[in-house]
C-alpha positions in Angstrom: 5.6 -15.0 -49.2 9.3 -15.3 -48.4 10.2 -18.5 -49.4 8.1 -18.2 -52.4 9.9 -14.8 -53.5 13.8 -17.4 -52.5 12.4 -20.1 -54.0 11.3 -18.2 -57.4 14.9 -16.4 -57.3 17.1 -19.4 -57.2 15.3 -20.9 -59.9 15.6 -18.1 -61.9 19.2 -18.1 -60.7 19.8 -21.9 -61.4 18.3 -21.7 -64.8 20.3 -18.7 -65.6 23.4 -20.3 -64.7 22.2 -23.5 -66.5 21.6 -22.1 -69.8 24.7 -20.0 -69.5 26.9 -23.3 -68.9 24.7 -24.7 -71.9 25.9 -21.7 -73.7 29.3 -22.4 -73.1 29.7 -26.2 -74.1 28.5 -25.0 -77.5 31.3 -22.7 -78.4 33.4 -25.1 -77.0 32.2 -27.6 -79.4 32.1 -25.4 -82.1 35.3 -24.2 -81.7 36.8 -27.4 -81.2 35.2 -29.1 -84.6 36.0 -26.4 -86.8 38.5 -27.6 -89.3 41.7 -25.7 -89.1 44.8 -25.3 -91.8 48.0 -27.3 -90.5 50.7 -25.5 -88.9 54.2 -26.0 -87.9 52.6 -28.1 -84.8 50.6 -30.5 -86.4 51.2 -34.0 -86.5 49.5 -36.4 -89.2 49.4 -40.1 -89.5 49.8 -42.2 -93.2 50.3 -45.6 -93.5 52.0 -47.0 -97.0 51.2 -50.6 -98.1 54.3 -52.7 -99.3 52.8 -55.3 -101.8 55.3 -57.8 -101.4 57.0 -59.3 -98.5 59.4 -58.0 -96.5 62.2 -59.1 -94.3 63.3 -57.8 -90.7 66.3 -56.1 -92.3 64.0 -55.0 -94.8 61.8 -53.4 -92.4 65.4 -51.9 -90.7 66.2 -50.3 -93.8 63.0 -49.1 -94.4 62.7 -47.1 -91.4 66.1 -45.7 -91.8 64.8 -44.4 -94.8 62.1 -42.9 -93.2 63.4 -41.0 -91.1 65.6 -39.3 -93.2 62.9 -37.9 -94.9 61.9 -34.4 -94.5 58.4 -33.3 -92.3 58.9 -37.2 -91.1 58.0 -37.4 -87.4 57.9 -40.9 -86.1 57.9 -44.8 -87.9 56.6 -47.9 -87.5 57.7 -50.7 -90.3 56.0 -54.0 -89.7 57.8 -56.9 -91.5 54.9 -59.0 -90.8 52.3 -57.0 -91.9 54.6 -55.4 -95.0 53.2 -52.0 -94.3 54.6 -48.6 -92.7 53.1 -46.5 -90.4 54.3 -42.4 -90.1 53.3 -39.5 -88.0 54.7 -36.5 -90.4 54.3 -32.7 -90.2 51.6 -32.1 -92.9 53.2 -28.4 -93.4 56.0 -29.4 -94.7 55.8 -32.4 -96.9 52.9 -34.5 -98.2 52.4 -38.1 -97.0 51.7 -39.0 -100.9 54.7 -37.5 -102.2 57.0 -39.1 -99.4 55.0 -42.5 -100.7 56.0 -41.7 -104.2 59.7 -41.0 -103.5 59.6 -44.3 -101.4 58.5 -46.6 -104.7 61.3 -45.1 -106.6 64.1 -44.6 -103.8 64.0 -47.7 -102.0 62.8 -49.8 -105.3 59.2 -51.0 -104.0 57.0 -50.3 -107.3 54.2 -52.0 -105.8 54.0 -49.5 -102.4 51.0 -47.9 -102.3 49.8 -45.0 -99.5 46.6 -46.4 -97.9 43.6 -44.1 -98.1 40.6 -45.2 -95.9 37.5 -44.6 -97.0 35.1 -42.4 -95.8 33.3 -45.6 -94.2 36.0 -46.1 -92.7 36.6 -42.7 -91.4 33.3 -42.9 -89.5 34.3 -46.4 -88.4 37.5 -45.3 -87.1 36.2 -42.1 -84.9 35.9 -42.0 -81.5 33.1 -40.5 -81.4 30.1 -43.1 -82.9 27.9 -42.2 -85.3 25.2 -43.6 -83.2 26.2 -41.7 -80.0 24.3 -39.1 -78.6 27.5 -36.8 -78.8 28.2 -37.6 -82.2 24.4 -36.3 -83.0 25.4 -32.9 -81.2 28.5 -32.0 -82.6 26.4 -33.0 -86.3 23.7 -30.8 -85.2 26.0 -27.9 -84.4 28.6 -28.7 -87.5 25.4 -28.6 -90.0 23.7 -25.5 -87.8 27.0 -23.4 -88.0 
C-alpha cells in the first residue's frame, strides 16, 4: 500500500514536472521566432553583385568605400568573385539604398544587391525544412 501510494506520487510528480518543462520550451520557442523590428543592436547581412570584373585594388577601393558609409558594420570585397559582402545596422540605413549610392558613387552601373529567393531562404536555414525541429517551430509559428 506504501509503495503503491510513492510510486503513484512520483509519477504524478514526474509528469507534473515533465509537462511543466514542456511548457517552458514552448514559450521559449515562441518567443524566440517572433519576428521583431530592428533596433540600434541589430546587425544585417547584404551582398551586392558587381557585373564586371574587378581588380585587387579595385576590391581595395571598394571596401574603403564601404566603410565610410553610414549604418556600415563590417566588409568583405572579393576580387575574384566581383561581389561584396556587408554586415550593416538595418536602423539606420537600407542595404538597397547603400547599393544604389554604390552604382552611382563608385561608377559600377551594372552592381546589383542580391536578393535570395525564398527557396533559397529555406535552403539557407539552419534549421531544415525536413527536421523534426523545423516542424515544431512551424507548428507553433502557424498555432500562435
Amino acid at each position: 500500500m506504501m509503495k503503491s501510494k510513492l510510486l503513484k506520487k512520483t509519477l504524478i510528480t514526474s509528469a507534473s514536472v515533465f509537462l511543466l518543462l514542456v511548457a517552458v520550451l514552448c514559450i521559449h520557442i515562441y518567443i524566440v521566432t517572433r519576428p521583431k523590428a530592428p533596433t540600434a543592436a541589430t546587425l544585417a547581412m547584404a551582398r551586392i553583385d558587381i557585373k564586371q570584373p574587378i581588380t585587387y585594388e579595385d576590391a581595395y577601393n571598394i571596401t574603403t568605400w564601404m566603410y565610410k558609409q553610414q549604418g556600415v558594420d563590417h566588409v568583405l570585397c572579393n576580387a575574384a568573385m566581383d561581389n561584396i559582402v556587408f554586415t550593416f545596422h538595418p536602423a539606420l540605413v537600407d542595404a538597397s539604398a547603400i547599393a544604389q549610392q554604390f552604382r552611382t558613387a563608385v561608377h559600377y552601373e551594372h552592381a546589383v544587391r542580391y536578393i535570395p529567393t525564398e527557396k533559397e531562404m529555406q535552403g539557407g536555414c539552419p534549421v531544415a525544412a525536413t527536421s523534426y525541429t523545423y516542424k515544431i517551430y512551424s507548428f507553433f509559428r502557424h498555432t500562435f
